[in-house]
C-alpha positions as CSV (number, residue, x, y, z in Angstrom):
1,X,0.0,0.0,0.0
2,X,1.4,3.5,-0.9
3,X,0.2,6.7,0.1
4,X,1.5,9.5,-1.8
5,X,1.5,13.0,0.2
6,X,2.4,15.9,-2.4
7,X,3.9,19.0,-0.8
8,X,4.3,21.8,-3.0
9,X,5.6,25.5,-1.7
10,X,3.5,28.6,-2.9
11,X,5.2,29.8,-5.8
12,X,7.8,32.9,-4.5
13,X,7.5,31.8,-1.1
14,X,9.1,28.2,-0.5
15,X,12.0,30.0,2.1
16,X,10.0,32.2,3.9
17,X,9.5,31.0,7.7
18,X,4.8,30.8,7.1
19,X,6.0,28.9,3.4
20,X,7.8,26.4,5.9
21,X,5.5,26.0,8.5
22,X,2.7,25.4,5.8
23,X,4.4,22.7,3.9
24,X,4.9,21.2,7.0
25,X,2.5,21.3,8.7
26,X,0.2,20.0,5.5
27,X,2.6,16.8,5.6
28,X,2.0,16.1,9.1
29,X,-1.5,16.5,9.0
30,X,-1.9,13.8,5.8
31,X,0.9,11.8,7.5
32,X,-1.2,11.8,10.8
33,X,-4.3,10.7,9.3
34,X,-2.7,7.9,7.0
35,X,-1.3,6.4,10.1
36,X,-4.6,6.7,11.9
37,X,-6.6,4.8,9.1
38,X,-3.8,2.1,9.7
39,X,-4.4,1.9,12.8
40,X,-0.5,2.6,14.0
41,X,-1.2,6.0,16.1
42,X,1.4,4.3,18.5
43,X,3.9,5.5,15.6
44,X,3.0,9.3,15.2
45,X,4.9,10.5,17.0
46,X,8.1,8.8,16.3
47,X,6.9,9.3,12.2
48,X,5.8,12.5,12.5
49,X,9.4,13.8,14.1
50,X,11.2,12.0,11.2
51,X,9.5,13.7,8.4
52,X,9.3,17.1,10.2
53,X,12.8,16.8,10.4
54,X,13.6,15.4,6.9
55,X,11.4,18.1,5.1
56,X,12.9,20.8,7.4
57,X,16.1,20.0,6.1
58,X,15.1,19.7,2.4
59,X,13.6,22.9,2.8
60,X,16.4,25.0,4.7
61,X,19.1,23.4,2.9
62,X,17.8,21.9,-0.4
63,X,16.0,23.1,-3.5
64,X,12.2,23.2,-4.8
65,X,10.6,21.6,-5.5
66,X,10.1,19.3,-2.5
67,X,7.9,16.0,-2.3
68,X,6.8,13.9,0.9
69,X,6.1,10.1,0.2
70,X,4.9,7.3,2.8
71,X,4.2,4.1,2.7
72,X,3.2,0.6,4.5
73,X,5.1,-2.1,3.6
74,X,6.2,-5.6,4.7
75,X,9.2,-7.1,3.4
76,X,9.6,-11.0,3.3
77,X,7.3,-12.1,5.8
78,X,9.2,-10.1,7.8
79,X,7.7,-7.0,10.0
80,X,5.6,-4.1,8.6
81,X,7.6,-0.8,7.6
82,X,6.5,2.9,7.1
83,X,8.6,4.1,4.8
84,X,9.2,7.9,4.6
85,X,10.5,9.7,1.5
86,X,11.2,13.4,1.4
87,X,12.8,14.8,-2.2
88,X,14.1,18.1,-3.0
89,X,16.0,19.4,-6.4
90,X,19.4,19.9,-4.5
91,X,22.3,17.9,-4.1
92,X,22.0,15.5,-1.5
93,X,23.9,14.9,1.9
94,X,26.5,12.2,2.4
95,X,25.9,10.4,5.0
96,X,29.3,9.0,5.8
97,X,30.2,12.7,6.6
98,X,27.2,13.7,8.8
99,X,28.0,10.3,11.3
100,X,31.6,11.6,11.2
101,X,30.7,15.0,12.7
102,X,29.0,13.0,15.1
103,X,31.7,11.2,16.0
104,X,33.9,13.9,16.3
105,X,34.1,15.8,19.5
106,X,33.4,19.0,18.5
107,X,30.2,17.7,16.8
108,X,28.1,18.3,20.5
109,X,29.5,21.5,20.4
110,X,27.5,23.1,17.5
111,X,24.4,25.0,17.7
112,X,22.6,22.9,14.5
113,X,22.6,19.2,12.9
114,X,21.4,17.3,15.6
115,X,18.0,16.5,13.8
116,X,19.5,13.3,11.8
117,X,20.8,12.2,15.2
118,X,17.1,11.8,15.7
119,X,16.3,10.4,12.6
120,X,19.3,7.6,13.3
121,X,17.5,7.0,16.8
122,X,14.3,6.6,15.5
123,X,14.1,5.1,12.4
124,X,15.4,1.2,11.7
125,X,17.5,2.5,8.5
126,X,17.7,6.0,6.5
127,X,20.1,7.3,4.0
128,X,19.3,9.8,0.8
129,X,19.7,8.7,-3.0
130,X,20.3,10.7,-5.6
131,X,17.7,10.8,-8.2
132,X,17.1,12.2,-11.7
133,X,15.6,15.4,-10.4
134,X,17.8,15.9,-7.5
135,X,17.5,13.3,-4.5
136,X,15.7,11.2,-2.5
137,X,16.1,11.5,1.8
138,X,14.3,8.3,3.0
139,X,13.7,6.5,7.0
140,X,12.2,3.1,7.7
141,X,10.5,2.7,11.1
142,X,9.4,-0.6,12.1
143,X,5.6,-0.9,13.1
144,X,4.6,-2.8,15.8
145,X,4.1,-6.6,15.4
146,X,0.7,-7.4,14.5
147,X,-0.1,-4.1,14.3
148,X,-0.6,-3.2,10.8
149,X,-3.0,-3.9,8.2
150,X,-2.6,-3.2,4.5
């Protein structure tokens, strides 16, 4: 089953601080719904803090036009995923370089990028792809067993 959650910025407006807080705010209200029709509210939280954090990201550091995607998924017999995509037109991260800084021990020490720290926390695997239009930040978080139905 995939739900497709489109996020488009007002044209002129996608950096402005209310542009922000719209896009997200849509996401998380689609997000929190789809979730609720799957019956996994026990996950909204944990989801909802992923993609807030994702499409913050994509839209402070990447490029319009952005997209949100989710999905319920099961893999192998094995448990139930949502998946969450976020896309933007920029570049991408490299995610080999953000776990360095975390490692590092200056890392604790900066006022910013402590939001994929989260993500890493929360989610059972993320990373970002590139893509033909730009690329493609995504997070896994299991559901609970039994839990979903698709």
């Amino acid at each position: 089953m995939k739900v497709l959650v489109p996020v488009v910025p007002a044209p002129g407006s996608c950096r402005s601080p209310a542009s922000t807080a719209n896009t997200v705010a849509g996401a998380r209200a689609a997000i929190g719904r789809c979730l609720a029709d799957w019956r996994l509210e026990s996950l909204t939280g944990d989801v909802l803090l992923v993609m807030t954090e994702m499409l913050s990201n994509a839209v402070r550091h990447g490029t319009p036009p952005w997209g949100v995607r989710m999905w319920l998924f099961r893999g192998d017999e094995g448990p139930w995923y949502v998946r969450l995509e976020v896309d933007d037109a920029g570049p991408g991260i490299d995610i080999d370089v953000v776990r360095a800084r975390w490692r590092h021990p200056s890392g604790f020490l900066a006022e910013g990028g402590r939001g994929l720290l989260m993500v890493d926390a929360l989610a059972s695997s993320w990373g970002d792809e590139p893509s033909s239009h730009g690329h493609t930040m995504w997070a896994q978080l299991e559901a609970e067993p039994g839990s979903a139905k698709g």
